[in-house]
MINU-189626 format. One record per residue: residue number from 1; residue in three letters; chain; x, y, z of N, C-alpha, C in turn. Coordinates in Angstrom, 1 decimal. Layout:
REM MINU-189626
[NUM,"ALA","A",[X,Y,Z],[X,Y,Z],[X,Y,Z]]
...
***
This chain:
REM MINU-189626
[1,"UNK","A",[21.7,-3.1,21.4],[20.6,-3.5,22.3],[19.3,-3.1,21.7]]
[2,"UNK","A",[18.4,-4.2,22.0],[17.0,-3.5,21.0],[16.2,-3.5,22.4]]
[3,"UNK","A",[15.3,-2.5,21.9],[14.3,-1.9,22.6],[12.8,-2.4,22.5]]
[4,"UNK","A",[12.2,-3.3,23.9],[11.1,-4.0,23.2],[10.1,-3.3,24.4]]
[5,"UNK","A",[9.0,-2.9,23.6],[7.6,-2.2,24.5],[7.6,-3.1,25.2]]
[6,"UNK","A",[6.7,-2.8,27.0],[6.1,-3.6,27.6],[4.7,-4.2,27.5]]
[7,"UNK","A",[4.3,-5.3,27.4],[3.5,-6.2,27.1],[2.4,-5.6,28.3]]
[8,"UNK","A",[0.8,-5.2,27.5],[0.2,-4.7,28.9],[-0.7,-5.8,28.7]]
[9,"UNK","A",[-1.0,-5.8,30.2],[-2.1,-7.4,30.7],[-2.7,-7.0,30.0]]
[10,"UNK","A",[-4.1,-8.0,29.5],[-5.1,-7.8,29.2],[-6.5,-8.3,29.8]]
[11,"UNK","A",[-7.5,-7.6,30.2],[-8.3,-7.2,31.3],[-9.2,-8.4,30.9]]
[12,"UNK","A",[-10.0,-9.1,31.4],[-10.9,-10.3,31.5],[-12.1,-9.3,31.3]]
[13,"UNK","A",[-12.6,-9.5,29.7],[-14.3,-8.5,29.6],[-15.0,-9.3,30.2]]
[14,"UNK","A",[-16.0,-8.2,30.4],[-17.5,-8.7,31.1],[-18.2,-8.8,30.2]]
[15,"UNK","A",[-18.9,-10.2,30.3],[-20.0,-10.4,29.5],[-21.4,-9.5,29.4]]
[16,"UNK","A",[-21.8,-9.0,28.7],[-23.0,-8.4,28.3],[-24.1,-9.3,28.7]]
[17,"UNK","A",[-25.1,-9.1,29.2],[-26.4,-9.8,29.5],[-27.2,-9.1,27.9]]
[18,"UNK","A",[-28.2,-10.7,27.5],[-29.0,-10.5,26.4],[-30.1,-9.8,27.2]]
[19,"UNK","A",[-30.4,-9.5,27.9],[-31.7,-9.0,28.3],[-31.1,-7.8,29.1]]
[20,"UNK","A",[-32.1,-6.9,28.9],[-31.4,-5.7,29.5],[-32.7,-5.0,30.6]]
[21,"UNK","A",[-32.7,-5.2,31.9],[-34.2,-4.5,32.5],[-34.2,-3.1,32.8]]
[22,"UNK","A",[-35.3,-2.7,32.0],[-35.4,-1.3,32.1],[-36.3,-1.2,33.5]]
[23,"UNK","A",[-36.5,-0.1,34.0],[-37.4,0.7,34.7],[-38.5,0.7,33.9]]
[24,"UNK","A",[-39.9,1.0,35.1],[-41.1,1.6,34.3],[-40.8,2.3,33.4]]
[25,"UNK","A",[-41.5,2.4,32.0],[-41.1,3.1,30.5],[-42.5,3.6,30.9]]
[26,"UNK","A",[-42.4,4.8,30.4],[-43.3,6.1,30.3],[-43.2,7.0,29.1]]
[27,"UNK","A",[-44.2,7.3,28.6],[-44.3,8.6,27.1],[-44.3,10.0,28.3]]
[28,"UNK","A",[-43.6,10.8,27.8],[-43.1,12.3,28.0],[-43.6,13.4,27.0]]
[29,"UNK","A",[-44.5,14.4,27.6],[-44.5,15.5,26.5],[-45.3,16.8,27.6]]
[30,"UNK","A",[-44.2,17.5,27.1],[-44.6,19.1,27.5],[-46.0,19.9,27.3]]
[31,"UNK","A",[-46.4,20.5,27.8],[-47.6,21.3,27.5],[-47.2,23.0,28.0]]
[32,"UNK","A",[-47.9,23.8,27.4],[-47.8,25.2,27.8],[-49.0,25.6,27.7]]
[33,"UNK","A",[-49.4,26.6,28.3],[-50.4,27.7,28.2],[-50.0,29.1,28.8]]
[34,"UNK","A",[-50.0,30.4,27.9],[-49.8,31.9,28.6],[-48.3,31.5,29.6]]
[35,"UNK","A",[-48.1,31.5,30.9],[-47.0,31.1,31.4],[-46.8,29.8,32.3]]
[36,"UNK","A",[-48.0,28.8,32.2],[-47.7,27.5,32.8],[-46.7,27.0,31.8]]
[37,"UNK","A",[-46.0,25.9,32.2],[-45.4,24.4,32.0],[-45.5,23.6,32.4]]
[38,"UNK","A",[-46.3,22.6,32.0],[-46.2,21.4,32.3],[-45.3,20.4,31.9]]
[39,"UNK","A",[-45.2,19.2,32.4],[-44.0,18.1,32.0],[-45.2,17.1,32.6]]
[40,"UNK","A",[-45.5,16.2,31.3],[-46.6,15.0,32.0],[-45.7,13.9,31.4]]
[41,"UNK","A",[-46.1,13.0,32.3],[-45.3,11.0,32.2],[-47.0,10.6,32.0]]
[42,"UNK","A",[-46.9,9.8,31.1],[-47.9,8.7,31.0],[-46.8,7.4,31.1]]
[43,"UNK","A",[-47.7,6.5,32.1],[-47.4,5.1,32.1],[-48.0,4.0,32.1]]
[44,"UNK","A",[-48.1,3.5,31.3],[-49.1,2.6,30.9],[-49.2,1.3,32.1]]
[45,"UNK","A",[-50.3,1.3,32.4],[-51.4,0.3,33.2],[-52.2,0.7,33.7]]
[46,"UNK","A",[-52.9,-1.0,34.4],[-54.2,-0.7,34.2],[-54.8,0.0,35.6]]
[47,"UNK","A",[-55.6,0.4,35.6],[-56.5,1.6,36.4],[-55.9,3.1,36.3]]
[48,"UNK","A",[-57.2,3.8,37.1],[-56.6,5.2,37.1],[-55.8,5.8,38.0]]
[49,"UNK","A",[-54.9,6.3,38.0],[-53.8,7.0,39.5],[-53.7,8.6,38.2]]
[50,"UNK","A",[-54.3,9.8,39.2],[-53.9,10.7,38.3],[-53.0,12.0,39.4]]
[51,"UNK","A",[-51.9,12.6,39.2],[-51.1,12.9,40.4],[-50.9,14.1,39.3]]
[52,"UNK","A",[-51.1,15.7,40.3],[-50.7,16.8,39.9],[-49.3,17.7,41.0]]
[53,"UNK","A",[-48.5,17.8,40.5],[-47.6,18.3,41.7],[-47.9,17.2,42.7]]
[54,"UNK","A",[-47.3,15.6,43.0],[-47.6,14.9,43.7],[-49.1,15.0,44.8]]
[55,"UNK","A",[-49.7,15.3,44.2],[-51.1,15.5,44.7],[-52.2,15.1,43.8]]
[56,"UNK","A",[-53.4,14.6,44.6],[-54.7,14.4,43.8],[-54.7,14.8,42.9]]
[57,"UNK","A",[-55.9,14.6,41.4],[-56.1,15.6,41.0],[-57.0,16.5,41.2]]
[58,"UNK","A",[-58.1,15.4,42.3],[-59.3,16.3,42.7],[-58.8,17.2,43.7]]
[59,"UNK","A",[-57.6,16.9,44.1],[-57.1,18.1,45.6],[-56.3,19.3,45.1]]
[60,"UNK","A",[-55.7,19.2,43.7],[-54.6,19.8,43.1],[-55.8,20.8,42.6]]
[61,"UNK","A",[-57.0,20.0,41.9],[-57.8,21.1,40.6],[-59.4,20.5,41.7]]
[62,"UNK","A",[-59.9,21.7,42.5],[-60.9,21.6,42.6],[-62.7,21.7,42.5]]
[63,"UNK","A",[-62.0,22.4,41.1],[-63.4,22.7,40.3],[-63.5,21.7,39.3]]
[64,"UNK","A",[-65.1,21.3,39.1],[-65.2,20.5,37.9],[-64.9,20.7,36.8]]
[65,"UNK","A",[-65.1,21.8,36.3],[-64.8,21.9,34.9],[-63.0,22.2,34.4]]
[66,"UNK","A",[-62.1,22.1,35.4],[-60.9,22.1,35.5],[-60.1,20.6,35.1]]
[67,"UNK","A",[-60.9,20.0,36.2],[-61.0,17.9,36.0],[-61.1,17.9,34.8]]
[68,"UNK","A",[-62.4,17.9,34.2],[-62.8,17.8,32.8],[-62.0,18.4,32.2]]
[69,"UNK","A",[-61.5,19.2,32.2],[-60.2,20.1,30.5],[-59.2,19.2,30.8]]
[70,"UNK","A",[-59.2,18.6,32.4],[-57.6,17.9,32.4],[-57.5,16.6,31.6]]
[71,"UNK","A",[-58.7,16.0,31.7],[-59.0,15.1,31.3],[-59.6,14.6,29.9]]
[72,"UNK","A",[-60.0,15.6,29.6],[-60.7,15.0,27.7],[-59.8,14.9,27.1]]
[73,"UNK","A",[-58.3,14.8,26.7],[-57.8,14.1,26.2],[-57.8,12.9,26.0]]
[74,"UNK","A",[-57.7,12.4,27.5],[-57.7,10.6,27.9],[-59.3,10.6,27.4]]
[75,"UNK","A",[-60.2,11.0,27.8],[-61.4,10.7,27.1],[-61.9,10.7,25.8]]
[76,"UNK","A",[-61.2,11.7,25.0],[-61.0,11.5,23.5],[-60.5,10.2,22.7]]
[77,"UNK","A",[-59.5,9.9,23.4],[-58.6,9.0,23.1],[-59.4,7.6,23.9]]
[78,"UNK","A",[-60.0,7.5,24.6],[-60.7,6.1,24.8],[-59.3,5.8,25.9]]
[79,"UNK","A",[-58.9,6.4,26.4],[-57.6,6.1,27.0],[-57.5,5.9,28.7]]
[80,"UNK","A",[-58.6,6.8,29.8],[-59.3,7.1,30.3],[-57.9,5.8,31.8]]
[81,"UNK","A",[-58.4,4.5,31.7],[-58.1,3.8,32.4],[-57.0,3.3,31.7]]
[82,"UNK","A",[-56.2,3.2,30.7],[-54.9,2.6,30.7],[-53.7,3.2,30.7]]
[83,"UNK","A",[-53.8,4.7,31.3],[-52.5,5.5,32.0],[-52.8,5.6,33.3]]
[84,"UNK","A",[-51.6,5.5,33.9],[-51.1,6.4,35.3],[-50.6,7.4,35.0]]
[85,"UNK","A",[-51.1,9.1,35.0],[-50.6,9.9,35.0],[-49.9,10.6,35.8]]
[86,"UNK","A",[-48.6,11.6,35.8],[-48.1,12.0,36.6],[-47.8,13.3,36.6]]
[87,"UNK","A",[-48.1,14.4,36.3],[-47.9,15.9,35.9],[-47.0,17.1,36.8]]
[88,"UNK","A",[-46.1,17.8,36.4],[-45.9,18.7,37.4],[-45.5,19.8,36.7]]
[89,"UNK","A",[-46.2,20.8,37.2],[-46.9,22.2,36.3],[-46.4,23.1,37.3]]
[90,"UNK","A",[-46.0,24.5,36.6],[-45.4,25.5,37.3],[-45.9,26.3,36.4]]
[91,"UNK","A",[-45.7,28.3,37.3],[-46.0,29.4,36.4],[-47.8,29.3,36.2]]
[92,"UNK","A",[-48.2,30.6,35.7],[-49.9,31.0,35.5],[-50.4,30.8,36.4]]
[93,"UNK","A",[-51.9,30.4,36.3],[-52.6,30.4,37.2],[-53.7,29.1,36.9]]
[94,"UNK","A",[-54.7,28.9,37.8],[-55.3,27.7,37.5],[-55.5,27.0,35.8]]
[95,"UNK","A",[-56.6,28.1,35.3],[-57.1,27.4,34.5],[-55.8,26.8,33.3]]
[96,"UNK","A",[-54.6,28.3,33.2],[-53.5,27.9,32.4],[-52.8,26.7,32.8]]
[97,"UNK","A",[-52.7,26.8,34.0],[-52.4,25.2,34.5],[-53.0,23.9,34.0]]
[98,"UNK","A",[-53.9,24.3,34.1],[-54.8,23.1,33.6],[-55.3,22.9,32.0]]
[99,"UNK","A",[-54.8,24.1,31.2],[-54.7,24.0,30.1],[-53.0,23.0,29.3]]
[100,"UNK","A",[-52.4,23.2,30.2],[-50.9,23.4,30.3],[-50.5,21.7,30.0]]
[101,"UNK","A",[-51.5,21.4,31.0],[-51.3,19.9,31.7],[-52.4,18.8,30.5]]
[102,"UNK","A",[-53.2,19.5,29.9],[-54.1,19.1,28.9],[-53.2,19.1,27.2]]
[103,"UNK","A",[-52.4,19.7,27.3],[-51.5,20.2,26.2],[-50.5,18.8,26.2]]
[104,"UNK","A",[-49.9,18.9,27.8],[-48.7,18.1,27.3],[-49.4,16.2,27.5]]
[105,"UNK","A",[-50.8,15.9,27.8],[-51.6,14.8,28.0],[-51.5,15.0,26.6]]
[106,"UNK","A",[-52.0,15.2,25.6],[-52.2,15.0,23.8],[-51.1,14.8,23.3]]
[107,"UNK","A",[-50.3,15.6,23.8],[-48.6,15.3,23.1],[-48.3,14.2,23.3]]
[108,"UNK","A",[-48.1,13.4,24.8],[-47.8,12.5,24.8],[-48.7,11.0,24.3]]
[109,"UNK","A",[-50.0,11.4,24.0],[-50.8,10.3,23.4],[-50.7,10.1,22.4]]
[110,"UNK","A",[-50.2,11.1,21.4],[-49.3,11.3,19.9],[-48.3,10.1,19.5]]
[111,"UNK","A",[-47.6,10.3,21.0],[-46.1,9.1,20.9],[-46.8,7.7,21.0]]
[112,"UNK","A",[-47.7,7.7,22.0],[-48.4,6.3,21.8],[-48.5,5.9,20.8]]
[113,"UNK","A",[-49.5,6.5,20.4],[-50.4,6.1,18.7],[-50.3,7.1,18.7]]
[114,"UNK","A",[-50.0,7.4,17.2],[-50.0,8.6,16.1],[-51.4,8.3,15.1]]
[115,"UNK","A",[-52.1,7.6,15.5],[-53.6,7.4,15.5],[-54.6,8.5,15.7]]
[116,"UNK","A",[-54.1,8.6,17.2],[-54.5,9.5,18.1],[-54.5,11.0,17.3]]
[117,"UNK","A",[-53.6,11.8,16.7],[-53.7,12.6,16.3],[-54.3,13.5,15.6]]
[118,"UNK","A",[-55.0,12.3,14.7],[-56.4,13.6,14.0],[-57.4,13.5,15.0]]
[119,"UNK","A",[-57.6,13.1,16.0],[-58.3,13.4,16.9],[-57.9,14.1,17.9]]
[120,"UNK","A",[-57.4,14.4,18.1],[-57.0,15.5,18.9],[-56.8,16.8,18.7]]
[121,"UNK","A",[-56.1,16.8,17.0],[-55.8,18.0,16.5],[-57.3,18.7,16.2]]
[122,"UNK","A",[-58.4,17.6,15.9],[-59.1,18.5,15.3],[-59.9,19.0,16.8]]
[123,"UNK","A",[-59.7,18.5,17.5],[-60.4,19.2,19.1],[-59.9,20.3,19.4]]
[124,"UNK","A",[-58.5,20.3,19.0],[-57.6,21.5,19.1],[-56.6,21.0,20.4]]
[125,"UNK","A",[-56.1,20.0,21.0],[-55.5,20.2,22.3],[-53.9,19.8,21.6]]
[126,"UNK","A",[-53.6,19.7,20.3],[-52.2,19.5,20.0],[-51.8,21.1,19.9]]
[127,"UNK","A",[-52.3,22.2,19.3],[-52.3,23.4,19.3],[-52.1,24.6,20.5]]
[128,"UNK","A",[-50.5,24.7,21.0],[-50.6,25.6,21.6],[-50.8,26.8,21.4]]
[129,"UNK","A",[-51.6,27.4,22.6],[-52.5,28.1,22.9],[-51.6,29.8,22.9]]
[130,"UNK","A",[-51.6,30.5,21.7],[-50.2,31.0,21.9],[-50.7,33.1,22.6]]
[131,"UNK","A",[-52.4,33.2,23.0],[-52.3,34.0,23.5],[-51.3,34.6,24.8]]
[132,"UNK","A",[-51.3,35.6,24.9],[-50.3,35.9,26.0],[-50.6,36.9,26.4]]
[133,"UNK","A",[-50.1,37.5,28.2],[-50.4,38.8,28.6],[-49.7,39.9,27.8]]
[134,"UNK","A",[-50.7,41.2,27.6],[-49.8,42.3,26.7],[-49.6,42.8,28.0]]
[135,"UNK","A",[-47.9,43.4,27.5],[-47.4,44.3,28.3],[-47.9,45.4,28.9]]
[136,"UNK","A",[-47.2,46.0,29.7],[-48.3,47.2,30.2],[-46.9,48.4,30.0]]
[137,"UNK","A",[-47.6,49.0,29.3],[-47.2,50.9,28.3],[-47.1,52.0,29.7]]
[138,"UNK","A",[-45.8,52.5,29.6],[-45.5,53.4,30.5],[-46.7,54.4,29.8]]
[139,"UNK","A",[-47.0,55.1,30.8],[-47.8,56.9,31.0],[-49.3,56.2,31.2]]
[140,"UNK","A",[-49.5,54.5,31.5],[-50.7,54.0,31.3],[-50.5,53.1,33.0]]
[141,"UNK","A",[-51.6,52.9,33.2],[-52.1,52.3,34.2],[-52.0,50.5,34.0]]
[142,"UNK","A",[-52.4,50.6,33.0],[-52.1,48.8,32.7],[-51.9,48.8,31.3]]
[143,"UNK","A",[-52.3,47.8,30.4],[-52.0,47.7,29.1],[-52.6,48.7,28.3]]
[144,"UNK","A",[-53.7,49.3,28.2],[-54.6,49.9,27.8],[-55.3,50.9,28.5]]
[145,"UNK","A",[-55.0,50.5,29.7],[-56.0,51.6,30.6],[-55.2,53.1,30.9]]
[146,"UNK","A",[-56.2,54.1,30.5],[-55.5,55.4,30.7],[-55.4,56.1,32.0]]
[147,"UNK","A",[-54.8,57.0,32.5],[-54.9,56.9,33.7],[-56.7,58.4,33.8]]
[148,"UNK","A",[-57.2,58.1,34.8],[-58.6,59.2,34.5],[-58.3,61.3,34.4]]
[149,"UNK","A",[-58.8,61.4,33.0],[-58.7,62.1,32.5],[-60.1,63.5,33.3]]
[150,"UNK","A",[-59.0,65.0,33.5],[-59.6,65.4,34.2],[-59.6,67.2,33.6]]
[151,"UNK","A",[-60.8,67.5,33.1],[-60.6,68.6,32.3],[-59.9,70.2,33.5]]
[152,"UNK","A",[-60.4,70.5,34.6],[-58.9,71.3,35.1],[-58.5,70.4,36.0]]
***
């Protein structure tokens, strides 16, 4: 008696479509400052929408000179009106925030055009910012500060 395998059906493939639709495409790039993180989307079109932590930017960063650091990238870059930005930043405190979010704006203008790059670099906003808080030294008050010294 011979022993013959069973014959397995064979499944009807699905055609592949030539065209494939993506979602909105957006450039991604990190920024840091001291202990912020930012994660920014640039997406390209036209006008300005600029969103920090789903909020304004004028409501997120209410000082001017904050707007402005957020922003001179896009203004370096002549770029100004053809992203929608979208940022969400955690950790530090304002200005590192907003250094944070300025860091990962350059990065991702990089991916755009790598054009962009000696302009940026030489402004300095490709260059993370690698100061940081010094620790604070037991038998001391803070990093450096002694506690007040008292002759008796």
């Amino acid at each position: 008696m011979v022993k013959t395998k069973p014959v397995k059906k064979e499944k009807p493939k699905k055609e592949k479509s030539a065209v494939k639709v993506k979602k909105e495409r957006y450039l991604e790039g990190v920024g840091r400052r001291k202990t912020a993180i930012a994660r920014v989307r640039l997406v390209p079109q036209k006008g300005r929408s600029f969103s920090v932590n789903e909020k304004p930017l004028e409501n997120y960063f209410p000082v001017a000179d904050l707007q402005k650091a957020v922003l001179s990238p896009l203004v370096l870059a002549d770029c100004l009106e053809r992203f929608a930005v979208s940022a969400k930043v955690k950790g530090g405190g304002m200005t590192s925030q907003a250094e944070a979010i300025r860091h990962g704006i350059a990065r991702a203008l990089v991916l755009f055009d790598a054009d962009f790059r000696k302009k940026l670099k030489s402004a300095g906003f490709l260059k993370r910012d690698p100061r940081m808080r010094e620790r604070k030294k037991f038998g001391l008050k803070r990093a450096r500060r002694a506690p007040q010294w008292a002759k008796r």
